[in-house]
C-alpha positions as CSV (number, residue, x, y, z in Angstrom):
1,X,-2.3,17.4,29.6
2,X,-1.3,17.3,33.1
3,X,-3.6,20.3,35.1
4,X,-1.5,21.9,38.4
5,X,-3.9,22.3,41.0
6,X,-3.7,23.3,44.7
7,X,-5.1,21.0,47.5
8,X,-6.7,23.1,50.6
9,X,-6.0,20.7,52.9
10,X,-2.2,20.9,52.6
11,X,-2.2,24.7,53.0
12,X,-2.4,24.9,56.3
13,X,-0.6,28.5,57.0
14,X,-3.5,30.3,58.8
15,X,-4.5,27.3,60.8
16,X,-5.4,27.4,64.9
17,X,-2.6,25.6,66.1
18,X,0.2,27.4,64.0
19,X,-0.5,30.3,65.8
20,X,2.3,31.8,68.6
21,X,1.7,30.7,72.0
22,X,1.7,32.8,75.3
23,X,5.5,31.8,76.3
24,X,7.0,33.2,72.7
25,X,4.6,36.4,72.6
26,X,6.4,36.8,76.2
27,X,9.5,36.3,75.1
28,X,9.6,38.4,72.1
29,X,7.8,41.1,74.2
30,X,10.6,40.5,76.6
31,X,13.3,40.9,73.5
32,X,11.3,44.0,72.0
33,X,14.1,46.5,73.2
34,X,17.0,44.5,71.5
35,X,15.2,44.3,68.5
36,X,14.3,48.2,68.1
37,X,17.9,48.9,69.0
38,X,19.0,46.6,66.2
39,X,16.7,48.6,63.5
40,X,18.1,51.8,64.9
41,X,21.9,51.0,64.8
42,X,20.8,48.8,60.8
43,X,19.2,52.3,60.3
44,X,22.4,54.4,61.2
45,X,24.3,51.9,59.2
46,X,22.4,52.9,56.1
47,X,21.9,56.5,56.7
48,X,26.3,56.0,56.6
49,X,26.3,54.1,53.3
50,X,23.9,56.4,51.5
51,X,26.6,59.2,51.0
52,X,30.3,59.9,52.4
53,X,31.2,59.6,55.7
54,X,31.2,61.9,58.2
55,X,31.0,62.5,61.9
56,X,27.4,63.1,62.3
57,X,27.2,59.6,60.8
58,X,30.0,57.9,63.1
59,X,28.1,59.1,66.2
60,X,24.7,58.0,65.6
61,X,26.6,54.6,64.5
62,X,28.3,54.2,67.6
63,X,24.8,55.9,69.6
64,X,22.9,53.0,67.7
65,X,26.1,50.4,68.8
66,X,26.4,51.8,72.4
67,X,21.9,51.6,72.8
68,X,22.2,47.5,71.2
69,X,25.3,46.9,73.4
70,X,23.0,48.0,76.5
71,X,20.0,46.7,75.9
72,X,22.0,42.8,75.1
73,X,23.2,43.5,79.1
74,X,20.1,44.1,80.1
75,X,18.1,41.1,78.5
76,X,21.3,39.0,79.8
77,X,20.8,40.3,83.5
78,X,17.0,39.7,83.5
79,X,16.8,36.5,81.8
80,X,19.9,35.2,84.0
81,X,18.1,34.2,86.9
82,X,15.6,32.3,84.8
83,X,17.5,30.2,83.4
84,X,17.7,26.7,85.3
85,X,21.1,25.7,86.8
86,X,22.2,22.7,86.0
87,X,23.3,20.9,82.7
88,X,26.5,21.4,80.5
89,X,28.6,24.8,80.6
């Protein structure tokens, strides 16, 4: 009889080094706005699905839209100037 065991070593999901560093926490900080404007517009979109259209619905879809459009602009314009120049278009 073959036993299925788990070695500790190999499980190594909570370990010191796995852990986000400085730059990413700053960049999903950074991101933050996009990503709530996402859940609100994936929020509209399901609020719209759950029963038949209407035009309470088709506002706060294109609200949600319009807020995500804004906030992509916004991260574009103030990560622009951080990118390097340089390197292929």
């Amino acid at each position: 009889m073959n036993h299925i065991v788990t070695v500790q070593e190999a499980v190594t999901a909570f370990a010191d080094w796995i852990e986000p560093m400085d730059a990413e926490l700053d960049a999903i900080e950074r991101e933050m706005p996009l990503i709530l404007a996402d859940v609100d517009l994936i929020d509209a979109q399901i609020i719209a699905m759950d029963h038949a259209p209407n035009d309470v619905d088709a506002r706060r879809t294109r609200r949600a839209l319009a807020r995500v459009l804004a906030e992509r602009a916004n991260l574009s314009n103030r990560t622009a100037g951080t990118i390097p120049a340089g390197g292929a278009a």
